[in-house]
VOSE-301026 format. One record per residue (C-alpha): residue in one letter; x, y, z negated. Coordinates in pm, whole numbers, plus 50000, padded with zeros to 5 digits. Example, Ala and Ser with C-alpha at 12.3 -4.5 7.8 and 13.67 -1.06 7.14 Angstrom:
2
a,51230,49550,49220;
s,51367,49894,49286;
***
This chain:
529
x,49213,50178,47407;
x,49197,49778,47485;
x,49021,49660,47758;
x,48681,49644,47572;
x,48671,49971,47544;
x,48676,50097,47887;
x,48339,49903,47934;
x,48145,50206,47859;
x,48247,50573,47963;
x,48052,50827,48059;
x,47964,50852,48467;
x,48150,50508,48523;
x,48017,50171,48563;
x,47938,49997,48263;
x,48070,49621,48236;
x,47911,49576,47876;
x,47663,49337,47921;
x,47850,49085,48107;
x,47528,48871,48156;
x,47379,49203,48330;
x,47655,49179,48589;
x,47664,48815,48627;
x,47306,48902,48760;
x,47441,49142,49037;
x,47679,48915,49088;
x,47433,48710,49188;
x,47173,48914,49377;
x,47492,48997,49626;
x,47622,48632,49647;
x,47232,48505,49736;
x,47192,48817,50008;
x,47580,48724,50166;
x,47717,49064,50083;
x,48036,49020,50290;
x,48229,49070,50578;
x,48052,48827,50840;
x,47717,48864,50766;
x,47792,49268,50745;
x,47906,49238,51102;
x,47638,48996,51151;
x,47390,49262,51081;
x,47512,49619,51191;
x,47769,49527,51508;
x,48112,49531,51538;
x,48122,49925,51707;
x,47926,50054,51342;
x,48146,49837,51122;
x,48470,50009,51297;
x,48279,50310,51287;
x,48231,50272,50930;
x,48608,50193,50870;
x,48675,50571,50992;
x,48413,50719,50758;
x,48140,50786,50998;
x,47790,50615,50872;
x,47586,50751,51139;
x,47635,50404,51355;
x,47551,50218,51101;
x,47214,50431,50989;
x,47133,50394,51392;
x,47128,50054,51414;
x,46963,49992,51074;
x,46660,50245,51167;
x,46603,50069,51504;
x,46553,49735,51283;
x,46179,49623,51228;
x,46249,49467,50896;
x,46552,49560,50669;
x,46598,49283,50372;
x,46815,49270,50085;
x,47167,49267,50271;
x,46995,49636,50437;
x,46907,49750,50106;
x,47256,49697,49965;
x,47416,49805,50229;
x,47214,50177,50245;
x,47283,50232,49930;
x,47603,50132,49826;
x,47774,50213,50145;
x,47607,50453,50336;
x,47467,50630,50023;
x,47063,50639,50149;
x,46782,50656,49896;
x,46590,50352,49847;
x,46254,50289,49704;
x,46205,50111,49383;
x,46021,49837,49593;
x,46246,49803,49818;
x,46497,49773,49537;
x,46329,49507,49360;
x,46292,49285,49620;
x,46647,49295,49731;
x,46791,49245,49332;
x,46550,49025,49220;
x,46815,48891,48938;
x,46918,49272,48837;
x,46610,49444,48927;
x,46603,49809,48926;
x,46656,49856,48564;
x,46997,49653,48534;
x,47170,49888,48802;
x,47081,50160,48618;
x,47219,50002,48306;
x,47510,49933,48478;
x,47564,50287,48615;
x,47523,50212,48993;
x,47230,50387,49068;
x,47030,50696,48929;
x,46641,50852,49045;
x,46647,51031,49354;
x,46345,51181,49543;
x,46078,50971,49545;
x,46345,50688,49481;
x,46683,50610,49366;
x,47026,50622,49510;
x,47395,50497,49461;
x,47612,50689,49177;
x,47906,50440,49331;
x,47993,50313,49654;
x,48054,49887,49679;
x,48314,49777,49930;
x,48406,49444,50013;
x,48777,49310,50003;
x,48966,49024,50020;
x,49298,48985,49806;
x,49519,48709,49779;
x,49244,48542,49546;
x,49022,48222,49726;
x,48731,48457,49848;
x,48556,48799,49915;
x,48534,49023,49629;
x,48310,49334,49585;
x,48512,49617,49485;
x,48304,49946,49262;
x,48426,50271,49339;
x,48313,50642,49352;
x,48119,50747,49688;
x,48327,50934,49942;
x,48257,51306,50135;
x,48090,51071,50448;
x,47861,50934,50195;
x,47756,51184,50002;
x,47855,51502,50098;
x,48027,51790,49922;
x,48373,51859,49742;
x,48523,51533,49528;
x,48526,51502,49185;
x,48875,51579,49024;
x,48855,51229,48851;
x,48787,51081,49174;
x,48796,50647,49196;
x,48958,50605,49554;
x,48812,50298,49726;
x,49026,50112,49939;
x,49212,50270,50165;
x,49477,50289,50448;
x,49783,50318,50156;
x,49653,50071,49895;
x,49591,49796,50187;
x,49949,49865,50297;
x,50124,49866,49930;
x,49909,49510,49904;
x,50047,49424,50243;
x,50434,49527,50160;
x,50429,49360,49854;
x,50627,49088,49795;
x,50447,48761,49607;
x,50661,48554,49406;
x,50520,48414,49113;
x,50624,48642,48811;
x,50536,48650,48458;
x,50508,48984,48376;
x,50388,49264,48629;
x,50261,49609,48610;
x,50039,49823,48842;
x,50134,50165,48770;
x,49794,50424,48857;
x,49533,50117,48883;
x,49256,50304,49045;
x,48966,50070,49070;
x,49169,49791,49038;
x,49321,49716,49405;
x,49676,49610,49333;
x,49589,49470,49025;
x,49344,49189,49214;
x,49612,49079,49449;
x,49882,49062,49133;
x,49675,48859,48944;
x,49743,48595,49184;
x,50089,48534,49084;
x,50139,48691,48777;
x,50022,48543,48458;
x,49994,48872,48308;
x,49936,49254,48416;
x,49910,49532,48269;
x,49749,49823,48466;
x,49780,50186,48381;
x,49576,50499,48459;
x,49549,50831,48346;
x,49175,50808,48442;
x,48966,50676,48159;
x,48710,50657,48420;
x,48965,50476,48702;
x,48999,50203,48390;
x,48630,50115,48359;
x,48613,50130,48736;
x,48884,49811,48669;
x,48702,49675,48448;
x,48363,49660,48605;
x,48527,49536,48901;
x,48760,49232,48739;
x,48395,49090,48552;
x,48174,49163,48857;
x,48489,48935,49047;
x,48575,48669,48759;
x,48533,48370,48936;
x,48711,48480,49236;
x,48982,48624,49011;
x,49018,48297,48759;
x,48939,48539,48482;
x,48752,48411,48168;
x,48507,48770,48124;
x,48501,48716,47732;
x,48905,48685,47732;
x,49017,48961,47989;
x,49303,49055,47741;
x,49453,48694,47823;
x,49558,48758,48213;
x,49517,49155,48174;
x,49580,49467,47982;
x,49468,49780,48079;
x,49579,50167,47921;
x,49561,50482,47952;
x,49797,50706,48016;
x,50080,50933,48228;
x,50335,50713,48453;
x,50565,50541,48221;
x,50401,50634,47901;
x,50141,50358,47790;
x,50381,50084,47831;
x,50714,50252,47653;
x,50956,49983,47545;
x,50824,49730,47788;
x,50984,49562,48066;
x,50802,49381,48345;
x,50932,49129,48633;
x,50743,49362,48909;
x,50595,49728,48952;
x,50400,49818,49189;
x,50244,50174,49205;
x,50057,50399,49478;
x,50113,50694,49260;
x,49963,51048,49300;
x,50215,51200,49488;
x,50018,51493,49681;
x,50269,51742,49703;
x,50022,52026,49553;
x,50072,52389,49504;
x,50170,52474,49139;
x,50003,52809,48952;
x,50047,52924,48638;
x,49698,52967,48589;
x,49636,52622,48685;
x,49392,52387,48431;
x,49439,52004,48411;
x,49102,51917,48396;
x,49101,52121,48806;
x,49348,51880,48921;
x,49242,51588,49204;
x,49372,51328,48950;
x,49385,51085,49203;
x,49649,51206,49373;
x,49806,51526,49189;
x,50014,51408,48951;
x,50038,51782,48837;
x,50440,51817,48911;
x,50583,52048,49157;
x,50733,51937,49474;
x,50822,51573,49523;
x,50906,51591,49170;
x,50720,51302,49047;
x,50864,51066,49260;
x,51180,51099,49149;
x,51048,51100,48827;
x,50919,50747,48864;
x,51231,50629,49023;
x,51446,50774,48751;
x,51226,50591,48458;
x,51164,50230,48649;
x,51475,50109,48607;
x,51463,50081,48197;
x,51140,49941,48232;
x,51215,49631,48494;
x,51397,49315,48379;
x,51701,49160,48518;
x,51606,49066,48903;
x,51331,49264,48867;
x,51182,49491,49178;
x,50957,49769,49181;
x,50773,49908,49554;
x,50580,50202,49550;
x,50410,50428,49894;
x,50590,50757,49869;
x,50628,51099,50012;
x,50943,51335,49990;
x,51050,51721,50109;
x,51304,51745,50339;
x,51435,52086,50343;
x,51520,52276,50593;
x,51885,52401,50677;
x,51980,52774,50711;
x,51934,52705,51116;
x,51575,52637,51105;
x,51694,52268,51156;
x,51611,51991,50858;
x,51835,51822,50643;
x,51861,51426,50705;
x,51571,51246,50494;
x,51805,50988,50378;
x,52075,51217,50181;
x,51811,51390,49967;
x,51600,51049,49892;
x,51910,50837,49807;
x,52011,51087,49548;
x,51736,50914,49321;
x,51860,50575,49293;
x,52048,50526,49024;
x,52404,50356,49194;
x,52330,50016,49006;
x,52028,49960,49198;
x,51893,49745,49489;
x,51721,49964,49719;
x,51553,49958,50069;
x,51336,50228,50206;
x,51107,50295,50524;
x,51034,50639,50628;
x,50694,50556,50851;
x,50640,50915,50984;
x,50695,51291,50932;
x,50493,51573,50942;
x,50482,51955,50940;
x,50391,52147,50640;
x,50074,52271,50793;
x,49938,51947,50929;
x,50041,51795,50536;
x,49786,52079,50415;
x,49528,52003,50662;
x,49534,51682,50576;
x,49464,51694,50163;
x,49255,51937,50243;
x,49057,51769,50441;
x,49097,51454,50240;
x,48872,51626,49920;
x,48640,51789,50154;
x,48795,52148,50064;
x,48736,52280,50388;
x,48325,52355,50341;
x,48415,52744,50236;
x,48623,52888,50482;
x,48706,53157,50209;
x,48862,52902,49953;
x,48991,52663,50229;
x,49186,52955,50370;
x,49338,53044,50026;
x,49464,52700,49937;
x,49599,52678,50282;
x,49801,52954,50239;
x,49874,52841,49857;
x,50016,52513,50033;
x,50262,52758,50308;
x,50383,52962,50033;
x,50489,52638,49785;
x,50657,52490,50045;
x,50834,52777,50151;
x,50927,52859,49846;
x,51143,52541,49882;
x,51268,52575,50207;
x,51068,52232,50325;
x,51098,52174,50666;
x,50893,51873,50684;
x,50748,51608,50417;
x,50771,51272,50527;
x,50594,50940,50447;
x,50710,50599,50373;
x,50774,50267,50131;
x,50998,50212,49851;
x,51131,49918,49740;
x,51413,49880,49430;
x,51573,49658,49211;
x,51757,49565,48916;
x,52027,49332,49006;
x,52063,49043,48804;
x,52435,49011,48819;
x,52657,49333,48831;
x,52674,49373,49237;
x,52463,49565,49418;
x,52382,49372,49782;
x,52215,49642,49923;
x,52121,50001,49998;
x,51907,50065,50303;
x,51728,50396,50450;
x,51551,50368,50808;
x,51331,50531,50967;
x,51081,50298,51128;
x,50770,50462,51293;
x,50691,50185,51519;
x,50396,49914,51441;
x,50521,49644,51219;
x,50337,49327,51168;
x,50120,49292,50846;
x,50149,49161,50583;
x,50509,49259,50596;
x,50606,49097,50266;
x,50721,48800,50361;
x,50985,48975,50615;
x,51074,49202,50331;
x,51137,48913,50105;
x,51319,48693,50403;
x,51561,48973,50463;
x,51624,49040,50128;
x,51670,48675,50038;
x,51964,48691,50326;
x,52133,48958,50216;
x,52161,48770,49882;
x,52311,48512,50063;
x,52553,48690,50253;
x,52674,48829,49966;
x,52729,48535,49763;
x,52891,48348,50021;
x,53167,48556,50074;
x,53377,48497,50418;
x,53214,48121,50377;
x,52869,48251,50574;
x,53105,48262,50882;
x,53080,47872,50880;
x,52715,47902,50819;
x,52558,47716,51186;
x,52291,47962,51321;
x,51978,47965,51563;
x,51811,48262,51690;
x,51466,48328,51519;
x,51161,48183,51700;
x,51015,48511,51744;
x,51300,48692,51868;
x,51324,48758,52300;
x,51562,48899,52518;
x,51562,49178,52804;
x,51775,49257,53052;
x,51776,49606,53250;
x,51945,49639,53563;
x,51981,49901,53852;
x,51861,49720,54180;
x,52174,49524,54317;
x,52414,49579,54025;
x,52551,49296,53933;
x,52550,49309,53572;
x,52256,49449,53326;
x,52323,49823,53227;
x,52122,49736,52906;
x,52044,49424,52697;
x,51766,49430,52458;
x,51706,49147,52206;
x,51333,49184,52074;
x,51169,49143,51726;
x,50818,49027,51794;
x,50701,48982,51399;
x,50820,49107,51087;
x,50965,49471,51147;
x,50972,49438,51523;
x,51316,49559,51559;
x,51495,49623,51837;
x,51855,49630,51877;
x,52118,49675,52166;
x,52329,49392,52284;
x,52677,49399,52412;
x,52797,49148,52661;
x,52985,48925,52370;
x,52696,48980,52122;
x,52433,48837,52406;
x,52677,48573,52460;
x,52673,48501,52118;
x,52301,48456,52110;
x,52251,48237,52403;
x,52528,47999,52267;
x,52332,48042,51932;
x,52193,47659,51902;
x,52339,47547,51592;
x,52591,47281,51730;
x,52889,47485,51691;
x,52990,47746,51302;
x,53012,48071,51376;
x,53336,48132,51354;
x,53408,47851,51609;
x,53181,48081,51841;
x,53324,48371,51759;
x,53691,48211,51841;
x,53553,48102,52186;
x,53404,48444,52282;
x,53732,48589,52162;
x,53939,48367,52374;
x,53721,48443,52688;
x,53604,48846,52661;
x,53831,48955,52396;
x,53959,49305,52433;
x,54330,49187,52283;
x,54260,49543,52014;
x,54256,49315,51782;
x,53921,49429,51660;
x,53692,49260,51906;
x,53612,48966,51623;
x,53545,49230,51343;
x,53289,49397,51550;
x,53159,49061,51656;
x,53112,48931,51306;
x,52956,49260,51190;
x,52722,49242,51452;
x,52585,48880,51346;
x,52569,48956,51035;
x,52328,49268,51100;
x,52124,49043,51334;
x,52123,48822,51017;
x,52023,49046,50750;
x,51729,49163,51007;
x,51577,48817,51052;
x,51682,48772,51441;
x,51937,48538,51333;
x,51880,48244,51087;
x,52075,48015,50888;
x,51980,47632,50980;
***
C-alpha cells in the first residue's frame, strides 16, 4: 500500500480530505492547544498528574471552573476522554464543527453527546514547534482491556529512543514499527527521506493523519507525502527487502509473551508482541540489520533480553548472552538501564493492557508468564539501549556492554555521538593520540575522601556531571594527571614526568597510565583541544 492508501481504514483516523484537517488544524492552533496554555489552564500538580495516567486532577480542576471554552472542550475529550455536547462542540471547532471530527474519525455519539474514538497529545520533536500527535485512548481514559491493534501514544520508551538518538543529517533512514508516527517526526528533521514500517494497517493511518494534521511544522507538502516519506506495511525487515538505509531506529515489540499452541494472531497485543518466543525477536532484528544498513551506517533500538539463570540459582552475566548477537564485524555499544524479576516483568504487561480487571484470567496469564520463563531457566529479564554499526572501513573500534542504572542527562545523543566520534579518533591515530594536548571536560569535578587526620585521600572520585554521569576511581598518578591536564604540555610529555616522579620502576606504571587516559577519553572526561 503507498501512503495514500492508509488515509482511510476502518476505526483509524481518516486524513482524506486534507482540507477537513487543515480545519482542525486550525480550530486547535486558534484555541492554543499546547503545552503552556495546558498548564496555563489545569495547574502544574494535574498536568504531572496527567503524565502518570491519572485524569482525576485534571477533571477536578476543570469542574470547579465557571466557564470551560474551547481549550476545556478539547482537552475533555481528547485527553481525558469526557462526553461533550454537540453545543459545546461547535463552539469550540468552529472551523471543523461537529461533523468534520466525525469525518475524520475522532469522535463518535455518546449519551446525550459525543465522545473521543482517539486520544490527542501534544509533543515537541526536533521540528520548529508543538505538534499534536493522534493516537488510540489509553485504560485511564477510557476504561477496560486494550485493543490488540493498539496505537501507543507517547510514552516513557519512545521519548527515550528520540532522546538516545543520534542526529546527523542522513539521506536515507528507516523507523522500524512506526506506531503513530513518533520517531518518524523527529527523523524527518535530518533525513531527506524515511521510510516507516508497521505491521498495523491501523498504526500507518495513525502516521498518516498525524504527518498532514503536522505539515507545516514537519516541512511536508500534504499533496506530496511520498517525496520526504514512505510508509508500509509489514513484519520487521520485510517491507523494505533489498534496501539499505544510513540509520534505523526501532522501538520494536519486544514483550517477552507466553507462547501457546493454540494461540491466534489476530489475539496478540500487536503493539508490543511481536509473536516470537523468548527474546527471540531481538536477536532476530539484530541478526537482519546489518544487510540492510550502508557503509557507516548505525542502527539503535530500546530492548529487553533473558538472562538465564545458572544451575546455583545464581544468573548468568547479561553481557555474554547479549553479545552473542552481534555479528563480529560490527560496531556496538549497549546500556543495560535496569533488571527485573520475572514476576514483577508479568505484573507489569499485565498491568500495562489493563488485564488485571478479572482476577480469573489475570491469574491464568500470570501463571502462563512463570511457566514460559521457567521453561527457559530466566532468572531475570533486563532492560536497556542498543546501538550498532556497520563500519565503513574493515576495523571494528568498538564493542561496549555496561550496565548503567544511574540518571543520565537527556537528550543523551549528543554524548553518545561525542564518545563515539573519540573512539574513532583514537583508533585512527594510532600511538600518535599520545601527542594529542588534553583538558579535562568542563563538566567533569573531583572528590576527595579522607579518614579524619590521614594524610592522604583513601579515595579519589572524578565526577561526570552531563552526558552519562560517570564516575570513575582515580589513582594518585591518574589525579595527578588530571590536575596537570591544561593543555600546555602532550601527553606523553606528562606521562614521562609522572613516571619520573611516582613511577613504580615495574616497568608497567606508563601502560596503565596511558590506558587510563585513554578510557577517561573515550568517556568524555577528557578532551582533545
Amino acid at each position: 500500500m503507498n501512503a495514500a492508501e492508509f488515509s482511510a481504514i476502518e476505526d483509524a483516523p481518516s486524513s482524506y480530505d486534507l482540507a477537513l484537517v487543515d480545519k482542525l488544524h486550525t480550530d486547535l492552533n486558534a484555541m492554543k492547544f499546547g503545552f503552556d496554555a495546558v498548564t496555563e489552564l489545569l495547574g502544574d500538580d494535574a498536568v504531572a498528574a496527567y503524565g502518570r495516567d491519572q485524569v482525576y486532577p485534571a477533571l477536578r480542576v476543570l469542574s470547579k471552573q465557571s466557564e470551560n471554552g474551547p481549550l476545556a472542550c478539547a482537552i475533555r475529550l481528547f485527553q481525558l476522554g469526557q462526553t461533550e455536547s454537540i453545543a459545546v462542540i461547535a463552539a469550540a471547532f468552529p472551523a471543523v464543527r461537529a461533523e468534520g471530527l466525525l469525518k475524520l474519525g475522532l469522535i463518535e455519539p455518546w449519551a446525550s453527546g459525543y465522545r473521543a474514538k482517539v486520544a490527542l497529545a501534544v509533543h515537541a520533536s526536533d521540528a520548529d514547534g508543538e505538534m499534536w500527535v493522534a493516537h488510540d485512548l489509553g485504560s485511564h481514559q477510557r476504561p477496560g482491556v486494550l485493543r490488540t491493534d493498539h496505537v501507543l501514544g507517547i510514552g516513557h520508551a519512545s521519548r527515550t529512543l528520540a532522546q538516545v538518538t543520534i542526529r546527523k543529517n542522513v539521506e536515507q533512514a528507516l523507523d522500524l514499527g512506526t506506531g503513530c508516527g513518533v520517531q518518524l517526526f523527529h527523523l524527518l528533521s535530518h533525513s531527506k527521506h524515511v521510510t516507516a514500517t508497521d505491521l498495523s494497517d491501523r498504526a500507518l493511518a495513525f502516521t498518516r493523519f498525524n504527518l498532514v494534521l503536522n505539515h507545516r511544522v514537519l516541512k511536508l507538502d500534504p499533496q506530496l507525502l511520498g517525496e520526504r516519506v514512505t510508509l508500509l506495511q509489514g513484519s520487521l525487515f520485510e517491507p523494505v527487502a533489498g534496501q539499505k538505509f544510513d540509520l534505523i531506529a526501532s522501538n520494536p515489540p519486544f514483550v517477552i509473551t507466553p507462547r501457546n499452541k493454540s494461540e491466534r494472531e489476530q489475539d496478540r497485543f500487536t503493539y508490543r508482541d511481536g509473536g516470537m518466543a523468548g527474546d527471540s525477536l531481538v536477536s532476530t532484528l539484530i541478526a537482519q540489520a546489518p544487510d540492510h544498513l550502508n557503509p557507516g551506517a548505525h542502527m539503535q533500538m530500546l530492548s529487553n533480553w533473558e538472562i538465564p539463570r545458572l544451575d546455583d540459582e545464581s544468573n548468568e552475566s547479561w553481557e555474554r548472552r547479549v553479545s552473542d548477537w552481534f555479528a563480529d564485524d560490527l560496531d556496538v555499544w549497549v546500556i543495560e538501564r535496569e533488571q527485573t524479576t520475572p514476576s514483577v516483568y508479568a505484573e507489569t504487561w499485565l498491568r500495562d493492557a489493563s488485564q488485571s480487571e478479572d482476577s480469573a484470567a489475570y491469574a491464568a496469564a500470570y501463571d502462563a508468564y512463570l511457566d514460559d520463563f521457567e521453561s527457559r531457566q530466566v532468572g531475570a529479564v533486563g532492560f536497556g539501549m542498543v546501538y550498532f554499526r556497520q563500519p565503513a572501513g574493515q576495523e571494528v573500534t568498538f564493542r561496549r556492554f555496561e550496565q548503567i542504572p544511574h540518571q543520565m542527562e537527556q537528550p543523551l545523543a549528543p554524548a553518545l555521538e561525542r564518545d563515539i566520534l573519540m573512539a574513532d579518533a583514537l583508533r585512527e591515530a594510532g600511538n600518535e593520540w599520545k601527542q594529542w594536548h588534553l583538558l579535562v571536560a568542563e563538566d567533569v569535578t573531583e572528590e576527595r575522601h579522607q579518614r579524619p587526620g590521614a594524610e592522604h585521600p583513601g579515595v579519589i572520585l572524578l565526577r561526570q556531571g552531563a552526558g552519562v554521569r560517570r564516575t570513575e576511581i582515580l589513582d594518585s598518578a591518574q589525579a595527578g594527571f588530571l590536575s596537570a591536564c591544561d593543555g600546555e604540555l602532550s601527553v606523553a610529555q606528562l606521562v614521562v614526568a609522572l613516571d619520573s616522579l611516582i613511577g613504580e620502576g615495574d616497568g608497567t606504571f606508563t601502560e596503565r597510565l596511558y590506558e587510563a587516559i585513554a578510557r577517561l577519553l573515550k568517556h568524555g572526561m577528557l578532551r582533545k583541544m
